[in-house]
C-alpha positions as CSV (number, residue, x, y, z in Angstrom):
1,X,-24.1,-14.5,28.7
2,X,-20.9,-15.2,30.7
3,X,-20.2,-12.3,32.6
4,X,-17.3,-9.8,31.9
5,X,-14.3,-9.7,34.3
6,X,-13.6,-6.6,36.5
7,X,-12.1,-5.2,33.4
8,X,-14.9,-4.8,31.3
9,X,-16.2,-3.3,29.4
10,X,-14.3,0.1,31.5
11,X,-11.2,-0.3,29.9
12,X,-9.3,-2.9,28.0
13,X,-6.0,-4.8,29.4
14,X,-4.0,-2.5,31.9
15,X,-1.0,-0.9,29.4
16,X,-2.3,-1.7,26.1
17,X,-5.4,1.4,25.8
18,X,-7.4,3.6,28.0
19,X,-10.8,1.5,26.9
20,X,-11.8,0.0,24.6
21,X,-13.4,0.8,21.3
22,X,-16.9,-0.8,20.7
23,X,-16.1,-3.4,18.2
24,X,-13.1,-4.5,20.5
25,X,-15.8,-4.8,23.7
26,X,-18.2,-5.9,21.3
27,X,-16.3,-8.8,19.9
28,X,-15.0,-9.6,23.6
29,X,-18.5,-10.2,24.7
30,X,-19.3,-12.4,22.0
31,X,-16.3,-14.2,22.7
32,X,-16.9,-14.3,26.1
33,X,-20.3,-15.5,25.9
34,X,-19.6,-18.4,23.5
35,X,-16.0,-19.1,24.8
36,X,-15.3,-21.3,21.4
37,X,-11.6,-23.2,21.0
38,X,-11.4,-21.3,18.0
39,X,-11.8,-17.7,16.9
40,X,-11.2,-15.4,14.1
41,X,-11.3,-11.6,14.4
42,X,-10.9,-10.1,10.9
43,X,-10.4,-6.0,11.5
44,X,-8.9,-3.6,9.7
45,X,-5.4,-2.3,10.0
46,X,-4.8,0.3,12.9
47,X,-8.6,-0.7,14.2
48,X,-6.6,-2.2,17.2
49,X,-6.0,-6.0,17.1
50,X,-3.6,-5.8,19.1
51,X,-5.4,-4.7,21.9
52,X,-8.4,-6.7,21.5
53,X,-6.2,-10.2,21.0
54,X,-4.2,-9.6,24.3
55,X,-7.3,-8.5,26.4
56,X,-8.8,-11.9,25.7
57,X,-5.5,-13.4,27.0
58,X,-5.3,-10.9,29.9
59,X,-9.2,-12.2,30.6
60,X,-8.1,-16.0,30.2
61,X,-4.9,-16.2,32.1
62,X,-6.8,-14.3,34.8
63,X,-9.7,-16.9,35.2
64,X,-6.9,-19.9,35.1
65,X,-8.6,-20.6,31.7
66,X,-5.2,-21.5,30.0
67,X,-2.1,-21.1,31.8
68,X,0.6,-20.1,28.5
69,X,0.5,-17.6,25.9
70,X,1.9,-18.3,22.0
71,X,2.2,-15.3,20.1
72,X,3.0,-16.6,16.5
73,X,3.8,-13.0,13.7
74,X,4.9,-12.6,10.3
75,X,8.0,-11.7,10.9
76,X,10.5,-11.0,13.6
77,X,10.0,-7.2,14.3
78,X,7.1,-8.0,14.8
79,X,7.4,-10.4,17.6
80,X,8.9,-7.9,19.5
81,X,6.4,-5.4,18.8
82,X,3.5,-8.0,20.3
83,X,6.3,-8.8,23.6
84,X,6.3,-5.0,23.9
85,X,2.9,-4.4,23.7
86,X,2.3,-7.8,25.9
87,X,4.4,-6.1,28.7
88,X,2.9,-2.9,28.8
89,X,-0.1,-5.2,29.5
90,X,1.1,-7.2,32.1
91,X,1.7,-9.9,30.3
92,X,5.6,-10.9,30.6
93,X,6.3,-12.9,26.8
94,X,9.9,-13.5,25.1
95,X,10.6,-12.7,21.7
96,X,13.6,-14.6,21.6
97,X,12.8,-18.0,22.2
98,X,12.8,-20.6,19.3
99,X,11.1,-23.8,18.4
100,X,13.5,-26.4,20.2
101,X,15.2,-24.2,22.2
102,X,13.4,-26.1,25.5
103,X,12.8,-24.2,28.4
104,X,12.1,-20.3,28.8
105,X,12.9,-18.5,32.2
106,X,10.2,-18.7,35.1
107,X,9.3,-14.7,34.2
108,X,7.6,-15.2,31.1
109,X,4.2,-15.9,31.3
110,X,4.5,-17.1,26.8
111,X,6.4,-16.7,23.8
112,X,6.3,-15.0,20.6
113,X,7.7,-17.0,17.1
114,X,7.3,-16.4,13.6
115,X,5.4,-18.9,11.1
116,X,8.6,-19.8,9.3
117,X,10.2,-20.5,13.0
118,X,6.8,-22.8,13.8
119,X,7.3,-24.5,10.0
120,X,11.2,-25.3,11.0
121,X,10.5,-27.2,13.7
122,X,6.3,-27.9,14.9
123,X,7.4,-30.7,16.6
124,X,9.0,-28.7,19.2
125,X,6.4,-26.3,19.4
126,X,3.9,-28.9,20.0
127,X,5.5,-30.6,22.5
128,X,5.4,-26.9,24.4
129,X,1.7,-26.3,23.5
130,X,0.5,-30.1,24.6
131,X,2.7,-29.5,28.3
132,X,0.0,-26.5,29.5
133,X,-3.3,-24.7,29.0
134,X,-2.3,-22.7,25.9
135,X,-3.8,-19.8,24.4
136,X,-2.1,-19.6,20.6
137,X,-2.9,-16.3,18.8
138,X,-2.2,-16.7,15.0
139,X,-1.2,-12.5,13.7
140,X,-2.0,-12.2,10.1
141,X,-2.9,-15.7,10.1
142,X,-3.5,-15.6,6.4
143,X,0.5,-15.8,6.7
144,X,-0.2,-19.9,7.5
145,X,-1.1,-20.3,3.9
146,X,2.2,-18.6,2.3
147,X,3.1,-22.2,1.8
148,X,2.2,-25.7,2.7
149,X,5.1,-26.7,5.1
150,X,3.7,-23.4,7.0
151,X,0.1,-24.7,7.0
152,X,1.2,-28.1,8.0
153,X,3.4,-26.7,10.7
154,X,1.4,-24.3,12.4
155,X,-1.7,-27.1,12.5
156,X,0.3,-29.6,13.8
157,X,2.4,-27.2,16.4
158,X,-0.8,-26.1,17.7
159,X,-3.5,-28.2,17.4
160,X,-3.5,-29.5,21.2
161,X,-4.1,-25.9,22.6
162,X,-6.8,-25.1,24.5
163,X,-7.6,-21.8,22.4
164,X,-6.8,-20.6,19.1
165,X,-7.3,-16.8,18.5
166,X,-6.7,-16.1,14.7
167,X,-6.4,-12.2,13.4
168,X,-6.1,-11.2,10.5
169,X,-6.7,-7.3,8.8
170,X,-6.3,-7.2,5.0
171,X,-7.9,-9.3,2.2
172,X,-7.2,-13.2,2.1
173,X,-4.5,-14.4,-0.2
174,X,-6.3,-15.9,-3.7
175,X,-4.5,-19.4,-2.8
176,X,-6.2,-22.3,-2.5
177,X,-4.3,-23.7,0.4
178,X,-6.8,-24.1,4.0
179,X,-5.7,-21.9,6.7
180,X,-5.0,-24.0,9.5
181,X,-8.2,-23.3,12.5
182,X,-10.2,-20.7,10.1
183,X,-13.8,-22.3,9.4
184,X,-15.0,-22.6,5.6
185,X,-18.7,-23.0,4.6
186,X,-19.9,-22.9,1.0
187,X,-20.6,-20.1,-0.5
188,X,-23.5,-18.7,-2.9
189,X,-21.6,-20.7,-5.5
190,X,-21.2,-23.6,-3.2
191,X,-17.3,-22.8,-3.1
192,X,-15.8,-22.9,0.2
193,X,-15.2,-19.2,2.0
194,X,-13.4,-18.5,5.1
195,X,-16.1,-17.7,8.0
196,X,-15.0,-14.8,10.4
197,X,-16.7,-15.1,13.8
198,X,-16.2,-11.1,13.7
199,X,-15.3,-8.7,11.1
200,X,-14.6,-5.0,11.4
201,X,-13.9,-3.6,7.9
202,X,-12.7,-0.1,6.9
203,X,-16.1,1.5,6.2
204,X,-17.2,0.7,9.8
205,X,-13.9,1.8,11.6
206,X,-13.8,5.4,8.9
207,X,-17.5,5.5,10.4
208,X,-16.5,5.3,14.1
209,X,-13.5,7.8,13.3
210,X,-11.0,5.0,14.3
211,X,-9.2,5.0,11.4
212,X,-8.0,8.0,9.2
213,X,-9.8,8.7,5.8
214,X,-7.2,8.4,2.9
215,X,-6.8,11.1,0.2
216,X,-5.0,9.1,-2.9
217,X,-2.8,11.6,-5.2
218,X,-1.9,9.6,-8.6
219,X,0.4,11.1,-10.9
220,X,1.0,9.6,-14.4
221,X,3.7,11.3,-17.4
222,X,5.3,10.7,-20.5
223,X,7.8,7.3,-20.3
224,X,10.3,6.1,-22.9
225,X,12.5,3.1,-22.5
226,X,14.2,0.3,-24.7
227,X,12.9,-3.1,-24.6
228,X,15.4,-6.2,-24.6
229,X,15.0,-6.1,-28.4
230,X,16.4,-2.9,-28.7
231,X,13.7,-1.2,-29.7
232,X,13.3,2.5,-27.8
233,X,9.0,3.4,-26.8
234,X,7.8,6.0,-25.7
235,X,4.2,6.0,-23.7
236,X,2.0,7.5,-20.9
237,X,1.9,6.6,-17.8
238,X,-2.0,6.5,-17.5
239,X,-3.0,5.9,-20.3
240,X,-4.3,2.3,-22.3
241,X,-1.7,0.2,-22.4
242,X,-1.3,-3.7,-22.9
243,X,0.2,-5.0,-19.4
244,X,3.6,-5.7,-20.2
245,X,3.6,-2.1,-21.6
246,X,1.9,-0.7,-18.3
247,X,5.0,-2.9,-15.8
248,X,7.8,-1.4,-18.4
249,X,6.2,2.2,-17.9
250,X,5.8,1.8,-14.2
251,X,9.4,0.8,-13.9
252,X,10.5,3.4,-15.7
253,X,8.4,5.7,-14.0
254,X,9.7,4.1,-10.8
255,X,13.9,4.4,-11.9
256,X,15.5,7.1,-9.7
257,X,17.6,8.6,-12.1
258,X,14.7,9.8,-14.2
259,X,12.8,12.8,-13.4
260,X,9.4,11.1,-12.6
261,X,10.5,10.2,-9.0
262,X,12.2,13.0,-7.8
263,X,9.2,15.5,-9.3
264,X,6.8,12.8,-6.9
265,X,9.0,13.2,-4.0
266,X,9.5,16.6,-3.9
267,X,5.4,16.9,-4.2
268,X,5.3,14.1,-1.5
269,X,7.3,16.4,0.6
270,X,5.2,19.7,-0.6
271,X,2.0,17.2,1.5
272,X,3.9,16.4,4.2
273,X,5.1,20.3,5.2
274,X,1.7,21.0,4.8
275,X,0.4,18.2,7.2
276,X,3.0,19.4,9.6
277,X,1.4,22.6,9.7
278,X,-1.4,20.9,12.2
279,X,0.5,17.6,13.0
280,X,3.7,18.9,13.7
281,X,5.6,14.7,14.4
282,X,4.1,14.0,11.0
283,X,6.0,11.2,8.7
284,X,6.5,10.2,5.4
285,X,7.1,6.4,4.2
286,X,8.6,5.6,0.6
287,X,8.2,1.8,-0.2
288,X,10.5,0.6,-2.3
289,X,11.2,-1.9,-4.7
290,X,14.6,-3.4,-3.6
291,X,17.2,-2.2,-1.7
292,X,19.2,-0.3,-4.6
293,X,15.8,2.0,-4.9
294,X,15.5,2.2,-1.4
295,X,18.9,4.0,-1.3
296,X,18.7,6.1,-4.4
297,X,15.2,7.5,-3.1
298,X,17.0,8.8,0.4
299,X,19.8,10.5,-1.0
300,X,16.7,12.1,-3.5
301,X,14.8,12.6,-0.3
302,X,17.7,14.3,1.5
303,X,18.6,16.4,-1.9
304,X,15.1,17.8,-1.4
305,X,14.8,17.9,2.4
306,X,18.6,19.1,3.5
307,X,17.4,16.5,6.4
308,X,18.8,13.0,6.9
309,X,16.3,10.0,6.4
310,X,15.8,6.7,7.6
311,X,16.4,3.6,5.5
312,X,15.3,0.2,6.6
313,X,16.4,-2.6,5.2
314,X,14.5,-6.7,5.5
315,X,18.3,-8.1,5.9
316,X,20.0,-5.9,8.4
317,X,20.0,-6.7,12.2
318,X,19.4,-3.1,13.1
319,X,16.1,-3.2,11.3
320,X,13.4,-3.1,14.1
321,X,15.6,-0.2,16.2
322,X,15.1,2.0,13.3
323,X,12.0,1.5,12.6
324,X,11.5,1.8,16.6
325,X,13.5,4.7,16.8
326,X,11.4,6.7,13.5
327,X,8.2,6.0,15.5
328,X,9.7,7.5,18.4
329,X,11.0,11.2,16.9
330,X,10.0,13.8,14.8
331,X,11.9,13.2,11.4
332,X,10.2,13.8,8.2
333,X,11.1,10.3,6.2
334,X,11.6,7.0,6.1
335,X,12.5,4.8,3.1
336,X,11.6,0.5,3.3
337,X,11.7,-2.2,0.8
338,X,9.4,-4.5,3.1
339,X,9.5,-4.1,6.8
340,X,6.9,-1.8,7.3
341,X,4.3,-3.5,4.9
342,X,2.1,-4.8,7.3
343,X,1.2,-4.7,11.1
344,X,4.5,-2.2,11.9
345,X,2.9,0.2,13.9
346,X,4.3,3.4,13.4
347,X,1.4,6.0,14.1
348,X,2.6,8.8,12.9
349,X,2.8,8.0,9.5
350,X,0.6,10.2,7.3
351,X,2.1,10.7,3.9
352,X,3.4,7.4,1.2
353,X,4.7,7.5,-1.6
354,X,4.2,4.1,-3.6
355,X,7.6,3.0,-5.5
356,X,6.7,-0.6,-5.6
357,X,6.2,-3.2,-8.5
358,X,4.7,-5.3,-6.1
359,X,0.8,-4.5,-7.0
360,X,-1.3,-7.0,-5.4
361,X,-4.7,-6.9,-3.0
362,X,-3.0,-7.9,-0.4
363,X,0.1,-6.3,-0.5
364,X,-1.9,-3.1,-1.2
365,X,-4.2,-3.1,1.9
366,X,-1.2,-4.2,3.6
367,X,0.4,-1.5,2.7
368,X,-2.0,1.3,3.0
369,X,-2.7,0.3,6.3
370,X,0.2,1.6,7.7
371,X,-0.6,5.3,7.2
372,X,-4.5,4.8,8.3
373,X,-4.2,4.5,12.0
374,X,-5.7,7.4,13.8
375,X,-4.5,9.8,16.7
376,X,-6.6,12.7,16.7
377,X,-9.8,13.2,14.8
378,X,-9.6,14.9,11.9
379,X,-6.2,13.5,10.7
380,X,-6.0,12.8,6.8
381,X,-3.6,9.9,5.3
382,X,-1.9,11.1,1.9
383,X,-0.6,8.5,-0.4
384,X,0.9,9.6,-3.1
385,X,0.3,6.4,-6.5
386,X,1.5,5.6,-9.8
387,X,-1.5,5.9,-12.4
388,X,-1.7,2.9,-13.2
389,X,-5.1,0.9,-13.5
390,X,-4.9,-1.9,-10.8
391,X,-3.6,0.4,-8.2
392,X,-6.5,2.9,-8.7
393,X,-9.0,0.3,-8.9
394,X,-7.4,-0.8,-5.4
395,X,-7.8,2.3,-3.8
396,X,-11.4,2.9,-5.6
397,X,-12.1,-0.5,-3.2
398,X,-10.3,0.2,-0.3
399,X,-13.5,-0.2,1.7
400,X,-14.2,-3.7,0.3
401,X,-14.0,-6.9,2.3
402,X,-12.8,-9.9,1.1
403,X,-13.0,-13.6,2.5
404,X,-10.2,-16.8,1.7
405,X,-12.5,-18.8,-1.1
406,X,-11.1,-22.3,-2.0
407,X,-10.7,-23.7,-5.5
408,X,-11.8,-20.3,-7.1
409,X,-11.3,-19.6,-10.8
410,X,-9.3,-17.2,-12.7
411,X,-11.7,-16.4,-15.5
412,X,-9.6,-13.5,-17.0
413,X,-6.1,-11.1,-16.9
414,X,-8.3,-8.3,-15.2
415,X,-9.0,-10.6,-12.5
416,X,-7.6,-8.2,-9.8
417,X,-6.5,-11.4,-7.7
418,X,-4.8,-13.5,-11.2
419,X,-1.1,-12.4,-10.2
420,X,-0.9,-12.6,-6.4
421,X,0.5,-15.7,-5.6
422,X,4.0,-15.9,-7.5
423,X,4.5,-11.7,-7.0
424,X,3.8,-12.6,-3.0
425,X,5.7,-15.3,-2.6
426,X,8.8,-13.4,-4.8
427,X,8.3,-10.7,-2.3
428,X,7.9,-13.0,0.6
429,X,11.4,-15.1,-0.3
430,X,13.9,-11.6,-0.5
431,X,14.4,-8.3,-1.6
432,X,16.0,-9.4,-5.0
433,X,12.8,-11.4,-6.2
434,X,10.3,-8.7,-5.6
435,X,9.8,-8.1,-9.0
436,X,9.1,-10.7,-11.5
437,X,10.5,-8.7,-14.2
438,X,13.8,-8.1,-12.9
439,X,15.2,-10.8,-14.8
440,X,14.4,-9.3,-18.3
441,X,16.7,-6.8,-19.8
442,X,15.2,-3.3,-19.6
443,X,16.5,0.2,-19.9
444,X,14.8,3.1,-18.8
445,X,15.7,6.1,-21.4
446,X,13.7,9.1,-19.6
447,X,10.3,10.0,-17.6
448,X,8.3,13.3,-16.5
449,X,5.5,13.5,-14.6
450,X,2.7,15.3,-14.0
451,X,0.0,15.4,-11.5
452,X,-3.3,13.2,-12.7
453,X,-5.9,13.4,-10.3
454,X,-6.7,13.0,-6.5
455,X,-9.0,9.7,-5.4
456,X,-10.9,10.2,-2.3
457,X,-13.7,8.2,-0.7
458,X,-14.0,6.4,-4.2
459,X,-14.4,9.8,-5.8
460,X,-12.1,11.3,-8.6
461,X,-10.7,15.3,-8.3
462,X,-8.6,16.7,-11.0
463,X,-8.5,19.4,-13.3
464,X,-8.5,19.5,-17.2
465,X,-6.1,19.5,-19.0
466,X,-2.2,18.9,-17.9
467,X,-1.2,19.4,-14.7
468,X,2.4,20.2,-14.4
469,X,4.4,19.6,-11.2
470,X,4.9,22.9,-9.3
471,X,2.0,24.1,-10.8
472,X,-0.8,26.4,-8.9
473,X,-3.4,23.8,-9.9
474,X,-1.1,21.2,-8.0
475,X,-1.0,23.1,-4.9
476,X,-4.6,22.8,-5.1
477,X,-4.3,19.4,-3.7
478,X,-1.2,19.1,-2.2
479,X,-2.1,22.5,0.0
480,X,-5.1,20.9,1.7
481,X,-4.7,20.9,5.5
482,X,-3.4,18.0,7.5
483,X,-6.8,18.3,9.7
484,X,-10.5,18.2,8.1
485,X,-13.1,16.3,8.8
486,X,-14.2,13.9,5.9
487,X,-17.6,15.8,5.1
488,X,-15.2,19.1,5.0
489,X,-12.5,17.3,3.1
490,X,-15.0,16.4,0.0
491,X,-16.4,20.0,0.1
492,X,-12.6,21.7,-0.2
493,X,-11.8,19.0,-3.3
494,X,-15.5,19.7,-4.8
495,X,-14.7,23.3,-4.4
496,X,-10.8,23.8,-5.6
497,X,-12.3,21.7,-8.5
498,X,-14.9,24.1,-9.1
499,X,-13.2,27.3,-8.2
500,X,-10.5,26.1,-11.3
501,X,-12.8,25.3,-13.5
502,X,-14.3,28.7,-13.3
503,X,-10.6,29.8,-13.6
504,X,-9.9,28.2,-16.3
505,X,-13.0,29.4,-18.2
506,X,-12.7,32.7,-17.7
507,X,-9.1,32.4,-18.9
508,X,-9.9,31.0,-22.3
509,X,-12.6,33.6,-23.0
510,X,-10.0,36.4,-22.4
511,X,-7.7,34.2,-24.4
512,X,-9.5,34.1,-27.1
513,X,-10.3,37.5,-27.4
514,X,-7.1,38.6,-27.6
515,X,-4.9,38.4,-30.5
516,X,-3.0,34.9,-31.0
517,X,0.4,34.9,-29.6
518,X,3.5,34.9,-31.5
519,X,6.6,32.1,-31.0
520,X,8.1,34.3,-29.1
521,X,5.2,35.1,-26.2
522,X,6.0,31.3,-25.6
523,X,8.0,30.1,-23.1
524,X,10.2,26.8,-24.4
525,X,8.6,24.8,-21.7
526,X,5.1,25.7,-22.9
527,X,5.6,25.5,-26.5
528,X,7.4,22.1,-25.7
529,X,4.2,20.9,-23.9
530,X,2.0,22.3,-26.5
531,X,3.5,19.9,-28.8
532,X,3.5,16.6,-26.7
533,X,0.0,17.3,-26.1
534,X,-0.8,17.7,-29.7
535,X,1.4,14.6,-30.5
536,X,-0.2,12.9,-28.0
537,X,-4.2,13.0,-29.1
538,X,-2.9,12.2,-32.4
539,X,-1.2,9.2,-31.8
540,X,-4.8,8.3,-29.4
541,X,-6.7,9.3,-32.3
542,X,-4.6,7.1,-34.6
543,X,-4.9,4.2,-31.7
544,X,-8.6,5.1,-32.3
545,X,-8.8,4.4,-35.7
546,X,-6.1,1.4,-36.2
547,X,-6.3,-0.1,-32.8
548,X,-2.2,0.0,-32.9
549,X,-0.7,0.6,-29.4
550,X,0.3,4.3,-28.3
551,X,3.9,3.1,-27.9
552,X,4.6,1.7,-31.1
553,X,3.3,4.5,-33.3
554,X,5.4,6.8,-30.9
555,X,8.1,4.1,-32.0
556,X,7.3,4.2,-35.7
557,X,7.5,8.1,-35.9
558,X,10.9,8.4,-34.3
559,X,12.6,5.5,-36.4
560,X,11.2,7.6,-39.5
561,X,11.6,11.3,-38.3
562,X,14.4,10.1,-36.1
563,X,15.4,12.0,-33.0
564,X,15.0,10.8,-28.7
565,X,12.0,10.0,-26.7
566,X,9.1,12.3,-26.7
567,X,9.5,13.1,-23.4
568,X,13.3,14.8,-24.4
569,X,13.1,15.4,-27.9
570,X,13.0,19.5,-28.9
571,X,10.2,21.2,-30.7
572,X,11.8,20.6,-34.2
573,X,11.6,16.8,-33.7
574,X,8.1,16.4,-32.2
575,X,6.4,18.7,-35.4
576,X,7.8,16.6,-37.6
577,X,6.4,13.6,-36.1
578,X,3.2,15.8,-35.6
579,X,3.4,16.4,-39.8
580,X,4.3,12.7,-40.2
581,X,1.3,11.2,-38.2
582,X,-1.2,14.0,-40.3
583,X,0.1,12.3,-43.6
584,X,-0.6,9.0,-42.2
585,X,-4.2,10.2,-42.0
586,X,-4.8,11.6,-45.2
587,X,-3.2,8.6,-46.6
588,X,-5.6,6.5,-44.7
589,X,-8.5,8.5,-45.4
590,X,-7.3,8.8,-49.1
């Protein structure tokens, strides 16, 4: 095997970390030892790319092996993130150049571009690449097959360097277009997959404490809004629903001037106090929708906080200094549409909030992986979802690894990949098209929510019953400290489960040996939610038995008994609706 330069394997390129981590030494060695033109490290957000990528070029410009560095990223904070991190190592690179702009000043040592720069002009870029030894290192090169001008650009820009080193952390894009340099063999199916020469997926890096375990809070509620028709529904987040049903919940769910988000916020914030109990620069991320959200949710934020927050915004020039300056202090929240959805590194992020329409794999992972990185061992990531079935089914998978598969078949609409392509490259092209459904009239009438379950290590928590916000059986989950190891954080969720279930039972046998209260030993809110929950496993009983959708019986009561939304009508309205759906069953039955 070749053998390792004076920096190996004691520490990793002078700046960028103390040493390195196993997988980075591991996959240096193999690198090393096979020194290939082309290379593709697939690791898992906050596992350290970065590091890894820029000690190969720290080892390479060192032995005369090329003589240039080309440092292509998604998007333009991050090419100064990678010159940043390049300097701390030694390794002089400009973030400002452009494809065409000719010659750089003798200091720098290589460049850093985006993908839509290389696709603008690879002519350029190739005439750079062919005019010395070049080392090109492709960042989230799954980003070269957002289109086919980009593919095309960034093959022909660099295919005269000497080395190629491709990264890449989250899940391939389901496109069928070839990412320029990655290697495809066929598959069990004989379908071309993307070949990683290494891979270092979640699992292993949870394993080796490098990344923090995540502790998923979903919170689903009762949603009413009108459709472009005119007609008003009322549903659960949660709960069955057809998938245009399930986006018109979510959205409601997601509309700032309903109760739904500021109840999840002000939990959200409940987490991150708590986290800041044992990690006192802790931070909380909100990602948005578009930028109207984005705003709306920080005054919310600040409503609940008294504290100022920090909103960052794809179009604005001041973009990447706010998103520098968070990472530097101490403040409690920060509010995006899409800068920090993948590779930002902003370590001290531990709580999220998810107020996206954007639901994809990729976009998911991508997004996720901001919180993950790890600082000290024992940290927990918190992010707070919408209960809605592809998300949770994402974060069941978190661990899984996925490879790029050409010419692959959707067989179905719970294909988890089906969407990805048009809702990425909306959210790729501007704030404005993130959502695909933006376009169709919609009015959000009212939401509540209420706490669902918690999702950790692929494991549900929860309690029966409804879980209110505020609640003590909340707390239960929002109260966990900031630092536990993962075998002590499934023994606390195991046990708060347990201890409330023994609660709860020994509540119902006093209960029910005491006499039944009257109206008036109710509290409004209580005999109000006694009701929706009665309404509610009637109308899933009559689902049941007709096979008619939740929000259109919720529908065909109120156009007969009359009155608002479930979630805002008063106990008069929802037991006649409650009489009117028993009638329908006796008529039934009759």
């Amino acid at each position: 095997m070749t053998s390792l330069g004076p920096a190996w394997p004691e520490r990793a390129a002078w700046g960028t970390a103390p040493s390195l981590r196993a997988w980075q030494s591991a996959a240096l060695q193999d690198y090393l030892a096979r020194n290939p033109r082309d290379f593709l490290a697939v690791a898992t957000p906050g596992a350290g790319k970065t590091t890894f990528a820029l000690t190969v070029a720290a080892e390479l410009l060192g032995r005369r092996i090329v003589d240039r560095l080309v440092i292509v990223a998604p998007t333009e904070h991050l090419k100064l993130q990678w010159a940043e991190a390049a300097a701390r190592a030694g390794i002089p690179v400009d973030p400002t150049y452009s494809a065409g702009a000719g010659k750089i000043a003798s200091d720098f040592v290589g460049v850093a571009v985006t993908y839509a720069g290389v696709g603008v002009n690879p002519l350029a870029m190739r005439i750079r690449t062919e005019r010395f030894r070049t080392l090109v290192i492709l960042d989230e090169v799954h980003h070269a097959g957002d289109s086919l001008s980009w593919g095309e650009g960034v093959r022909e820009a660099f295919e005269p360097a000497a080395r190629r080193l491709a990264l890449t952390g989250t899940p391939f894009r389901s496109d069928i277009n070839p990412i320029p340099f990655v290697t495809y063999a066929p598959g069990e199916d004989g379908v071309p997959t993307s070949v990683a020469d290494y891979t270092y997926g979640y699992a292993e890096a949870l394993k080796d404490h490098v990344v923090r375990p995540v502790l998923f809070l979903a919170y689903s509620g009762q949603m009413s809004w009108r459709t472009r028709a005119g007609d008003e529904v009322a549903a659960s987040l949660g709960e069955p629903l057809t998938k245009d049903m399930t986006s018109q919940a979510l959205r409601t769910a997601l509309d700032p001037k309903g109760s739904w988000m500021p109840s999840v916020l002000a939990a959200a914030d409940k987490r991150l106090s708590e986290v800041r109990r044992h990690v006192p620069d802790a931070g909380g991320l909100v990602i948005a929708t578009d930028q109207d959200s984005a705003r709306a949710y920080a005054k919310l934020l600040k409503q609940i906080t008294g504290e100022s927050v920090t909103v960052v915004l794809s179009d604005e020039k001041a973009a990447s200094k706010k998103i520098s300056a968070f990472s530097a202090d101490d403040s409690r929240w920060m509010v995006a549409v899409r800068m920090v959805s993948e590779g930002v590194d902003v370590p001290r992020l531990a709580v999220g909030v998810w107020a996206t329409t954007t639901s994809t794999p990729l976009f998911f992972a991508q997004a996720v992986g901001r919180f993950v990185r790890a600082r000290t061992r024992g940290e927990i990531a918190s992010v707070f979802l919408p209960s809605v079935p592809n998300l949770l089914t994402f974060a069941a998978e978190l661990e899984a690894q996925r490879d790029h598969v050409l010419k692959r078949k959707v067989n179905n609409d719970g294909d988890i990949f089906a969407a990805e392509e048009d809702l990425m490259n909306q959210a790729n092209a501007g704030d404005a098209a993130s959502d695909e459904l933006d376009a169709v009239p919609f009015e959000a009438l009212g939401s509540e929510a209420r706490f669902d379950h918690a999702l950790y290590d692929g494991a549900q928590f929860g309690h029966e019953g409804e879980v209110h916000v505020g609640s003590e059986e909340e707390m239960d989950f929002l109260g966990i400290p900031g630092l536990l190891e993962p075998d002590q954080m499934r023994s606390l969720l195991r046990q708060r489960q347990e201890d409330r279930r023994r609660t709860r039972s020994k509540a119902v046998e006093v209960e029910e040996a005491r006499p039944a209260d009257t109206l008036a030993d109710v509290t409004t809110h209580e005999h109000l939610a006694v009701l929706r929950r009665e309404l509610n496993g009637l109308v899933a009983s009559w689902n049941h038995r007709t096979g008619q959708a939740h929000g259109i019986t919720h529908a065909a009561l109120r156009k007969e008994c009359g009155g608002p939304a479930a979630a805002v009508a008063n106990a008069e309205q929802l037991q006649k609706r409650i009489d009117r759906i028993r009638e329908w069953s006796v008529r039934k039955t009759s």
